[in-house]
Wavefront OBJ file of the C-alpha trace (Angstrom):
o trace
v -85.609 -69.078 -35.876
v -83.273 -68.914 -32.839
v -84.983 -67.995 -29.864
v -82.881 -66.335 -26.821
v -83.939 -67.460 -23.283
v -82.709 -65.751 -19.968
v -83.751 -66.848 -16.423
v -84.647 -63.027 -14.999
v -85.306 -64.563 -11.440
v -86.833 -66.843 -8.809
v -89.782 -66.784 -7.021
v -89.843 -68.171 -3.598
v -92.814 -69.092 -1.436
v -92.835 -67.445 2.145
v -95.417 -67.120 5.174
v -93.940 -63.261 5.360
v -92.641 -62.344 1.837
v -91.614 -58.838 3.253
v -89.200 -59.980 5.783
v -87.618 -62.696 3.407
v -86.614 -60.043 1.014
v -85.172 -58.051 3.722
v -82.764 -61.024 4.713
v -81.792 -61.467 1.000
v -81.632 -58.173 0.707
v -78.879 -57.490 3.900
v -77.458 -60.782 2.802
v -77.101 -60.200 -0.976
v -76.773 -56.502 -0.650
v -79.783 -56.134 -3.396
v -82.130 -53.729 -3.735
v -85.748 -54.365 -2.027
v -89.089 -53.441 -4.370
v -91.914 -54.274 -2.546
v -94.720 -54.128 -4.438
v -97.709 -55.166 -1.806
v -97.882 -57.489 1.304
v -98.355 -60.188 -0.869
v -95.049 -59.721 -3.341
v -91.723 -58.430 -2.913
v -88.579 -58.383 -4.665
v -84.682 -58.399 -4.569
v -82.648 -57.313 -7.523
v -78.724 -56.875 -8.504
v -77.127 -53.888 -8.250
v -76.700 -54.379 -12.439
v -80.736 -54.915 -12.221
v -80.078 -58.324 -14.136
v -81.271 -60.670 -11.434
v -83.641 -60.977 -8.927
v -85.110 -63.267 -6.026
v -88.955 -62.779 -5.507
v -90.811 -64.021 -2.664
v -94.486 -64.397 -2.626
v -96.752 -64.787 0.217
v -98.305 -68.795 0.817
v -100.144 -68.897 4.223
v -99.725 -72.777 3.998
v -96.078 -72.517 3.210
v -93.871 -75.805 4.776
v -90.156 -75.356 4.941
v -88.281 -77.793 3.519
v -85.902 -80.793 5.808
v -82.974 -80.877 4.851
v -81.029 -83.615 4.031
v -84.401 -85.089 2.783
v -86.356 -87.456 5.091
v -89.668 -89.692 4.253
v -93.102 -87.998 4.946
v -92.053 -84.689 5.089
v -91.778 -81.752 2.802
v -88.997 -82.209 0.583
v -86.365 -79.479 -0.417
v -87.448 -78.605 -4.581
v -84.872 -76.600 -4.779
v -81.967 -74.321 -3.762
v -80.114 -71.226 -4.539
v -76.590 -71.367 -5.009
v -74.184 -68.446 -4.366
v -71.473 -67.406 -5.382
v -68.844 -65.685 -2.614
v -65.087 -64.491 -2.117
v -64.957 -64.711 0.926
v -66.980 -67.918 2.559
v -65.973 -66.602 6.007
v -66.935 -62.991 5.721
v -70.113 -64.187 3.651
v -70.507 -66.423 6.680
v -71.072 -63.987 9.297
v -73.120 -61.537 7.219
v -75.635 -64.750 6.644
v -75.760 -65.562 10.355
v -75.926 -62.080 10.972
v -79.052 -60.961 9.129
v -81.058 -64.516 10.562
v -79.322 -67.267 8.302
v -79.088 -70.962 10.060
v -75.980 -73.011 9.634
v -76.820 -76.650 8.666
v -75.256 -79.558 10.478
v -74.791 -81.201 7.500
v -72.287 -79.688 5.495
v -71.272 -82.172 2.287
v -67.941 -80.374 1.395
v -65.634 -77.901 2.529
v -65.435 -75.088 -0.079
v -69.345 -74.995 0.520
v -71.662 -73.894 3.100
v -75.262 -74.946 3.229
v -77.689 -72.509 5.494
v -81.698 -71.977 5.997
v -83.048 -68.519 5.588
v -85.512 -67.506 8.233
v -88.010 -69.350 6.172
v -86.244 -72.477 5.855
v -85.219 -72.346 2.502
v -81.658 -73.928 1.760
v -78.999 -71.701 0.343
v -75.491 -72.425 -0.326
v -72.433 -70.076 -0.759
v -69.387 -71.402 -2.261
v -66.111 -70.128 -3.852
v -64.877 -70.425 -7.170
l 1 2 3 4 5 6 7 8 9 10 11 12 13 14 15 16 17 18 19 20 21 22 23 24 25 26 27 28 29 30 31 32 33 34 35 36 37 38 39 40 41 42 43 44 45 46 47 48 49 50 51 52 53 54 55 56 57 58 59 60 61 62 63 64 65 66 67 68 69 70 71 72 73 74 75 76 77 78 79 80 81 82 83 84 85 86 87 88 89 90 91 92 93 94 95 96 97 98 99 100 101 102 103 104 105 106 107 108 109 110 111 112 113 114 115 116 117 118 119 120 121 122 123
């Protein structure tokens, strides 16, 4: 039997899961659900995909490029844009941090507010 497997979403860790989806939210231009103090989520206009961020009082942000004895990035979210530069400012706008390390050009590598590492990139 063939079974069909879809990845619905990702669920992110965050000291203030309310104001995490708000910056995805402005960023992404997604809908916001919150659903208590301790869950809220972002989904697609098309309702397909979403980014949920639940609350962990002991969260650690990730460093980033990766360093010894320190909490190490598990993963990222990678976005895709048409437009790095107008993508850019809204990401900046709405709280985003620029890295200093930026590995190639047709990329750009930020923090949220939380310190979770995003990327946008073009196709």
């Amino acid at each position: 039997m063939d079974h069909k497997y879809a990845l619905k979403g990702v669920v992110l860790d965050a000291p203030d899961p309310r104001a995490l989806g708000e910056f995805y939210s402005r960023v992404l231009g997604w809908e916001l659900n919150a659903h208590d103090d301790t869950w809220v989520t972002a989904t697609d206009p098309d309702g397909t995909t979403g980014l949920s961020f639940q609350l962990e009082p002991n969260y650690q942000p990730p460093t980033w490029p990766s360093q010894t004895d320190v909490q190490q990035m598990q993963l990222h979210l990678d976005i895709l844009v048409d437009d790095l530069e107008s993508a850019h400012r809204r990401a900046v706008d709405a709280g985003a941090r620029l890295m200093k390390f930026q590995p190639q050009p047709d990329v750009r590598v930020y923090a949220d507010p939380a310190g979770h590492i995003f990327c946008f990139f073009t196709a």
